[in-house]
C-alpha positions as CSV (number, residue, x, y, z in Angstrom):
1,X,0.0,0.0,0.0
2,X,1.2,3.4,-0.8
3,X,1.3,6.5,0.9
4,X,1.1,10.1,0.1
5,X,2.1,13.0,2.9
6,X,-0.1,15.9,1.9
7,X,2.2,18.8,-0.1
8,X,2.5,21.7,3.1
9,X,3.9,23.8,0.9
10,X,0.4,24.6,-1.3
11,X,-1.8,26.4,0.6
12,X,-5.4,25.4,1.5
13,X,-8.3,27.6,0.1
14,X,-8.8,29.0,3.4
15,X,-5.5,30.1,4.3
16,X,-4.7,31.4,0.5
17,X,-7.7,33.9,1.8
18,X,-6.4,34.5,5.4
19,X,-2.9,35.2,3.5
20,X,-4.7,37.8,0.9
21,X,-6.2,39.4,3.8
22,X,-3.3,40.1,6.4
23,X,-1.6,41.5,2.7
24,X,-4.3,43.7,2.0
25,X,-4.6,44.4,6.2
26,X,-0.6,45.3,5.9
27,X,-0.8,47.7,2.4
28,X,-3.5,50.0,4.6
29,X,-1.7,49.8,7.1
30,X,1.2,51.2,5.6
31,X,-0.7,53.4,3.7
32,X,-1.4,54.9,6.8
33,X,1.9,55.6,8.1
34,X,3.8,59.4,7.5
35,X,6.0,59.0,4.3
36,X,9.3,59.1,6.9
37,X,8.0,55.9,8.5
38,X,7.0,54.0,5.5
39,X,10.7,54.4,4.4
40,X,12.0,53.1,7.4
41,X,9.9,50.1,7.3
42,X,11.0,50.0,3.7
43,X,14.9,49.7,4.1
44,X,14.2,47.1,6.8
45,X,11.4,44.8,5.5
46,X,12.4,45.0,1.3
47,X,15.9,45.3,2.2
48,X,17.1,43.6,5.4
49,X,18.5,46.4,7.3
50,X,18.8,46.5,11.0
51,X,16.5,49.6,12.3
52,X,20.3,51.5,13.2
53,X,21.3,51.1,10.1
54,X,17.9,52.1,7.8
55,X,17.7,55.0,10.7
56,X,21.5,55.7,9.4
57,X,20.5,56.0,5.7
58,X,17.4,58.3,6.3
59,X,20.2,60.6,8.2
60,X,19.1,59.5,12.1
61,X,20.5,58.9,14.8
62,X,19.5,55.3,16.5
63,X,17.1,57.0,18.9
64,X,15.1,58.6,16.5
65,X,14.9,55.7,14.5
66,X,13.8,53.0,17.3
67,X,11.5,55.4,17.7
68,X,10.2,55.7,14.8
69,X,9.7,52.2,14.4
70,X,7.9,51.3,17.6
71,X,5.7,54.2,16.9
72,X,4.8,53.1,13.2
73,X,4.0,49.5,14.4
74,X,1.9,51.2,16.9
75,X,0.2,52.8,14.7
76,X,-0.7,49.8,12.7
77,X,-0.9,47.7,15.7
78,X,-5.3,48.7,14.9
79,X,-5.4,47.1,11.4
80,X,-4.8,43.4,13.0
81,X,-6.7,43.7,16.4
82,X,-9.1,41.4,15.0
83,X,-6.7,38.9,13.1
């Protein structure tokens, strides 16, 4: 008798709509956010920076930009209450 393992790697119709969701929760959310933020979360999502270092590039010191990030995920912090 053979048998199969179910593929985990292709989603089930329910979480293919969870997933499109929390995308579509996570674009307003951005949207949402003062341009200076957005760029921070930018250089550190798309591009892997450490919050220092994107904070470096946007000409801040490492206060300002820990800041600036807690204070951006607080503001979208809303958008997923209910998730």
């Amino acid at each position: 008798m053979l048998f199969q393992l179910p593929d985990e790697s292709t989603q089930t119709p329910e979480q293919e709509v969870l997933d499109k969701e929390l995308r579509s929760r996570l674009a307003e959310a951005i949207n949402h956010l003062p341009a200076r933020d957005r760029a921070l979360l930018k250089l550190i999502c798309s591009e892997g920076l450490s919050i220092r270092e994107a904070g470096r590039r946007l000409g801040w010191e490492k206060s300002s930009a820990d800041r600036h990030y807690h204070a951006a995920l607080d503001r979208m912090r809303p958008f997923f209450s209910d998730f």
